[in-house]
MARDREN-94577 format. One record per residue: residue in one letter; x, y, z of N, C-alpha, C, O, CB in turn. Coordinates in steps of 0.2 Angstrom, whole numbers, plus 5000, padded with zeros to 4 digits. Each point is the difference from the previous one (the first is absolute). Glycine has a CB too. Layout:
BEGIN
AXYZXYZXYZXYZXYZ ...
END
This chain:
BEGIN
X500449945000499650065000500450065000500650015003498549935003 X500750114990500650065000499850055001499450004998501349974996 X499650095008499650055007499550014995499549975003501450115006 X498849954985499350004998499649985002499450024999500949994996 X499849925007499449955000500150015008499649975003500549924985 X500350155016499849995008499350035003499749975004501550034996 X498650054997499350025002499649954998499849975005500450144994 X499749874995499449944999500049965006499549995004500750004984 X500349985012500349905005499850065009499649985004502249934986 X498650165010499450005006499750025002499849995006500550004996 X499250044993499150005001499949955001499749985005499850094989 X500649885000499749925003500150005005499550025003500549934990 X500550025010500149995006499850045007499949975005500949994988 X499050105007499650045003499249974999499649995005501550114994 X498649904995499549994999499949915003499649995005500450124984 X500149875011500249935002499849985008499749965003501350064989 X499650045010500049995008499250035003499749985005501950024996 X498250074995499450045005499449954997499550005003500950154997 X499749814996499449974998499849935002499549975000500750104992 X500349915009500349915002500049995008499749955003501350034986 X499450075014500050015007500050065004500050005006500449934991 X499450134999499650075004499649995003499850005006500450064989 X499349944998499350015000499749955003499550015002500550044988 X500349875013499449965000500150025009499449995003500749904984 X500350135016500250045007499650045002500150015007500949974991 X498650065000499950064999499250005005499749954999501150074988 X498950015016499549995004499250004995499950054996500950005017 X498949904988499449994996499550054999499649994996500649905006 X499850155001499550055000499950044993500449994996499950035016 X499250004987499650044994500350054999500150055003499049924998 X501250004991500350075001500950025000500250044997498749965011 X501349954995500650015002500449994996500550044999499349945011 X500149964987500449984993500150024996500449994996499549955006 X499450114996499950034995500550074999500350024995498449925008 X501350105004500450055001500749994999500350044997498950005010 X501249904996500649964999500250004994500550024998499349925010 X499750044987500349984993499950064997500350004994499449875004 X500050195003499950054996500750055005500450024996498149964998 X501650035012500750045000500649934999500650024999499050105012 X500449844989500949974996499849994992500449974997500249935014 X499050124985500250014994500050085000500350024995499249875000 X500350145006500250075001500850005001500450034996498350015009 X501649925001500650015000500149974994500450044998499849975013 X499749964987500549964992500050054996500550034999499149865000 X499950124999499750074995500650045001500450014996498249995005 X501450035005500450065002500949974999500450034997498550025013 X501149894994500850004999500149964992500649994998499650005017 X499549984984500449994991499850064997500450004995499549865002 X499950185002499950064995499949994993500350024996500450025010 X498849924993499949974993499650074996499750055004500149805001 X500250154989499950074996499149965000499849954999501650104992 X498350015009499149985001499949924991499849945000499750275005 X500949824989500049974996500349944999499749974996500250125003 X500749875007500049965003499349975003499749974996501550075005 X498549975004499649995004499350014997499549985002501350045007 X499350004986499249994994499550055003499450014998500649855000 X500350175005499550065003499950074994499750055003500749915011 X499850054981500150054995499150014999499849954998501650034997 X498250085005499550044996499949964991499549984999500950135010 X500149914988499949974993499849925000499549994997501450104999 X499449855009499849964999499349975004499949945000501450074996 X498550045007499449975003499449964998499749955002500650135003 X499749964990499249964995500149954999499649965002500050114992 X501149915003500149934997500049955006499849944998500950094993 X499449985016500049985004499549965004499949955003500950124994 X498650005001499350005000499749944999499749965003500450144995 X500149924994499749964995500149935001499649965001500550134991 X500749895008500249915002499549995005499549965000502050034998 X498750055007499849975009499149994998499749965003501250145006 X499049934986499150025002499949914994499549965002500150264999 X500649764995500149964998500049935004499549965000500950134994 X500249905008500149945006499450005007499849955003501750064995 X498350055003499250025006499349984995499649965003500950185004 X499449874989499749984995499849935000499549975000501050124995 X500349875003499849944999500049965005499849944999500550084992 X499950025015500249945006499250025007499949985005502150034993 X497650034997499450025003499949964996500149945002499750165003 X500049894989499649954997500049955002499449985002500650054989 X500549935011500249945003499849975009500049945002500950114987 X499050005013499749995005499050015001499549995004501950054999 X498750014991499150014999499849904997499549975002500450224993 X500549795000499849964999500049945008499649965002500650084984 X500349975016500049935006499649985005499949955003501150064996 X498650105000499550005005499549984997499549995004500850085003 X499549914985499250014998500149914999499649965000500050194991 X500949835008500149925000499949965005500649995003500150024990 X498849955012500049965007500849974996500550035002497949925004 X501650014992500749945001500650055000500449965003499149934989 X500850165007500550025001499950065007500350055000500149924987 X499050015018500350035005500450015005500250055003499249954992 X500849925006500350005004500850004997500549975002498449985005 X501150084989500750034998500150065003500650035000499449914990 X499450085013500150085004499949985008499850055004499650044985 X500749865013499749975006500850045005500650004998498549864998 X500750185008500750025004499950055006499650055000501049954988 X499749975018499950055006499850064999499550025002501449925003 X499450104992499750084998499450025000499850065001501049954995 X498849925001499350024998499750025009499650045001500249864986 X500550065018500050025006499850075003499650005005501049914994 X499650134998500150085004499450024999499549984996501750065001 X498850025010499550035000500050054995500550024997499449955013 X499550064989500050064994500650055001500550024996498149985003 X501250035007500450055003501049984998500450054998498549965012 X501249914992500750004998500149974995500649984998499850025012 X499150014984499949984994500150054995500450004995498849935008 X500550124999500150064998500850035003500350024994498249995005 X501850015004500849995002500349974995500550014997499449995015 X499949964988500749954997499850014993500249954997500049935014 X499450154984499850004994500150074999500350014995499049895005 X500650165005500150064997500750025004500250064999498549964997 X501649955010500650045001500649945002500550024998498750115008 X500749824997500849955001500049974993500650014998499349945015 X499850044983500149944995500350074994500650004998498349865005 X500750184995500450074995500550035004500350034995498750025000 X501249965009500450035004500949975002500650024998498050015005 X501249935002500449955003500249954995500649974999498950065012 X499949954985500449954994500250004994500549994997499049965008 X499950074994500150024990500550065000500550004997498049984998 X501450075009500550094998500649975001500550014995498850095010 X500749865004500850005002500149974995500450044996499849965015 X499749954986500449914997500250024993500549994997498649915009 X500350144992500250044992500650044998500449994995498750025005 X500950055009500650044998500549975001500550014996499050085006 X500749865003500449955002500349974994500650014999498849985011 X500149974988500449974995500050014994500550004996499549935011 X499350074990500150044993500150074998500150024994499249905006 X500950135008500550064997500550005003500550034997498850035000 X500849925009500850015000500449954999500550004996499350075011 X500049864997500549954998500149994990500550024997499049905017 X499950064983499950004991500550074997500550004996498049945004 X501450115002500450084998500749995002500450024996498650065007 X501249885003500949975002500049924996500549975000499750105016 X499549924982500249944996500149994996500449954998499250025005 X500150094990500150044994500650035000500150014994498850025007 X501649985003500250045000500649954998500450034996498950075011 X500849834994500549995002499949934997500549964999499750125012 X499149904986499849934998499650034993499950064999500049865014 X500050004982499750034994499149995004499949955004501250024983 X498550085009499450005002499649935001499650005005500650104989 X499949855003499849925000500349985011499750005005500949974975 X499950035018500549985004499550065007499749975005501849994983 X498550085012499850055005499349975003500049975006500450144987 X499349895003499149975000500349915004499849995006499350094978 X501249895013500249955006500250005006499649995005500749984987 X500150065008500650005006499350065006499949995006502049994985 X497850075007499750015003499349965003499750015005501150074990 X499149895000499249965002500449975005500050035005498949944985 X501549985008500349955005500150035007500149955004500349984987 X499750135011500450055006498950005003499749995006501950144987 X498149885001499250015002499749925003499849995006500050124983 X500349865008499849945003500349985006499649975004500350004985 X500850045012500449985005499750035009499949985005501250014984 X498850075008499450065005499649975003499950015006500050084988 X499849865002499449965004499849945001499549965000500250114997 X501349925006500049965006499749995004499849945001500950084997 X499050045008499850005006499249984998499649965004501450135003 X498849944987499649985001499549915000499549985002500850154997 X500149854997500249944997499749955002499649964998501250084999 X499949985011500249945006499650005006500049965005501050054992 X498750045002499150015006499949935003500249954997499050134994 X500649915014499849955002499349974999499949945000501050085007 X498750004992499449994999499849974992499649964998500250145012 X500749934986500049974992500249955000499649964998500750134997 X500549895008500549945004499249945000499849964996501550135014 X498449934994499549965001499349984996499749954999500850095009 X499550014992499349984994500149984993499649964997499850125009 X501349954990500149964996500249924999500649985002499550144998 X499549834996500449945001500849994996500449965000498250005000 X501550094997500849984996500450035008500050045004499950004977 X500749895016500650035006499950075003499750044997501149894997 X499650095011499950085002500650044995500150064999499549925017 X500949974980500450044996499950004993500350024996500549965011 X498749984992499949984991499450095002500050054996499949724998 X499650235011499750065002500350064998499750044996499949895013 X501050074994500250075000500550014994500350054999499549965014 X500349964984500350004993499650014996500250044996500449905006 X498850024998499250054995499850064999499750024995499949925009 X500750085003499750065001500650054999500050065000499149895008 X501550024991500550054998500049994991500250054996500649925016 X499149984987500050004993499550064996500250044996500149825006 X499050135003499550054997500150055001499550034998499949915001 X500950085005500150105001500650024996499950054996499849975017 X500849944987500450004995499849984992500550014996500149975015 X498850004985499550014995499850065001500350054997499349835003 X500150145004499650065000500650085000499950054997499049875012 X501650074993500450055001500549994993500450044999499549955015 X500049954981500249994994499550074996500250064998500149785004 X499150134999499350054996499950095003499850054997499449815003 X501050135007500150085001500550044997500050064999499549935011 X501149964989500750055000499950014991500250054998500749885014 X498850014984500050024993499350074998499950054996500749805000 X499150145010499450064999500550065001499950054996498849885009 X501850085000500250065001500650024993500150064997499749935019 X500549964982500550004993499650014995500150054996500749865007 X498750064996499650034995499550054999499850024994500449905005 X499750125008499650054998500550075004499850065000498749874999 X501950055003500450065003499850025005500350055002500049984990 X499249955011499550035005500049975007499849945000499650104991 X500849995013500049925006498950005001499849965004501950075007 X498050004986499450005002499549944995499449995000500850145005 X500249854991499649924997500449945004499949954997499750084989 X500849975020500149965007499650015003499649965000501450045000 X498950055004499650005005499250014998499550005005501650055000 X498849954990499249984997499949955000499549985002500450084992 X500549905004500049924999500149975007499649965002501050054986 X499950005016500150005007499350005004499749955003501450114995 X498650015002499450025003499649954997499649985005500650134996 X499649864995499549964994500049925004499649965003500950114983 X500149925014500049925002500049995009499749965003501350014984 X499550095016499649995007499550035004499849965005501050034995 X498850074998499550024998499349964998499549975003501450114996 X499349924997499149974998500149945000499449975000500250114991 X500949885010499949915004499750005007499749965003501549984992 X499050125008499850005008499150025000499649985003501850075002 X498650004991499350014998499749964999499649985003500650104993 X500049884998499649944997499849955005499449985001501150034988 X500249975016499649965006499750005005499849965003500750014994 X499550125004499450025001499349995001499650005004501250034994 X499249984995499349984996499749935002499549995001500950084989 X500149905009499649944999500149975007499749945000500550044988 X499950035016499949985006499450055004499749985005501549974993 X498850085000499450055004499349984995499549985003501350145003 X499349874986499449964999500049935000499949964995499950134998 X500349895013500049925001500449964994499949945000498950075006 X501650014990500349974994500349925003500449964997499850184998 
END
């Protein structure tokens, strides 16, 4: 690795540790984690110095951004409108969350999940870590090595014990599933931010798939689904 590449190797590694072993430390209250993940990407933001154009934040490129994001919300709402009008694919939405009261339904849809997950995780990794990856790797190569830093993030949540459990595959074939598919998904956000320049067809998309799945199992559990 040659000093160029040192900023990248230690965001990861920073990103790594607040996500793998900060965060999961952190006291459970409402709220808390949410504020956590939005001041340490603020510090990132601040200490790498990435140019807005790096970080996909530029005015010119918003619409396009718009446009991809509003795309992937589009189709990943279709996709749940259908699972709710089909009985046999509902229990593909079967999931503790349908649990919540309205009150922490509404939290976790208009301020932890936009906020604490989608804003931080975007600017995190699809603007600063992808903008230091760019810099130093070819675009191809960037979009990898960062999903794989994104996947690796969600470790802690992975290894939960209640998943451990209820899932029948090993507790490791478990969390390997689950690394593999954030790391998928962090494949599809990072080419949405390469292709439209905009870090806002990530976080549309972002918003889309954690958003409206928690909505959808919503739904269908409060209409007896």
């Amino acid at each position: 690795m040659t000093r160029r590449g040192l900023p990248l190797l230690s965001t990861a590694l920073a990103l790594l540790v607040w996500g793998v072993l900060v965060v999961p430390l952190l006291p459970p209250a409402p709220g808390v984690r949410t504020v956590a993940n939005l001041l340490a990407v603020a510090v990132l933001v601040a200490a790498t110095r990435l140019s807005r154009a790096e970080l996909g934040l530029t005015r010119d490129r918003a619409g396009a951004g718009l446009r991809w994001g509003g795309v992937v919300l589009g189709a990943v709402g279709a996709g749940y409108l259908v699972a709710l009008l089909v009985p046999s694919l509902h229990e593909l939405l079967d999931d503790a969350a349908g649990t919540d009261t309205t009150a922490e339904l509404l939290l976790r849809v208009l301020v932890f999940i936009p906020l604490g997950t989608v804003l931080a995780e975007e600017l995190a990794f699809r603007g600063v870590l992808l903008g230091l990856a760019r810099r130093v790797l070819p675009t191809p190569w960037a979009v990898v090595a960062t999903s794989v830093v994104f996947g690796l993030w969600h470790l802690a949540t992975a290894r939960t014990p209640d998943a451990a459990v209820s899932d029948p595959l090993p507790a490791a074939l478990a969390v390997l599933g689950v690394v593999v598919a954030t790391t998928a998904a962090g494949v599809l956000f990072a080419l949405l931010r390469v292709r439209s320049g905009s870090l806002l067809a990530p976080v549309a998309a972002h918003l889309a798939t954690n958003v409206l799945g928690l909505v959808a199992v919503a739904v269908a559990v409060r209409t007896g689904s």
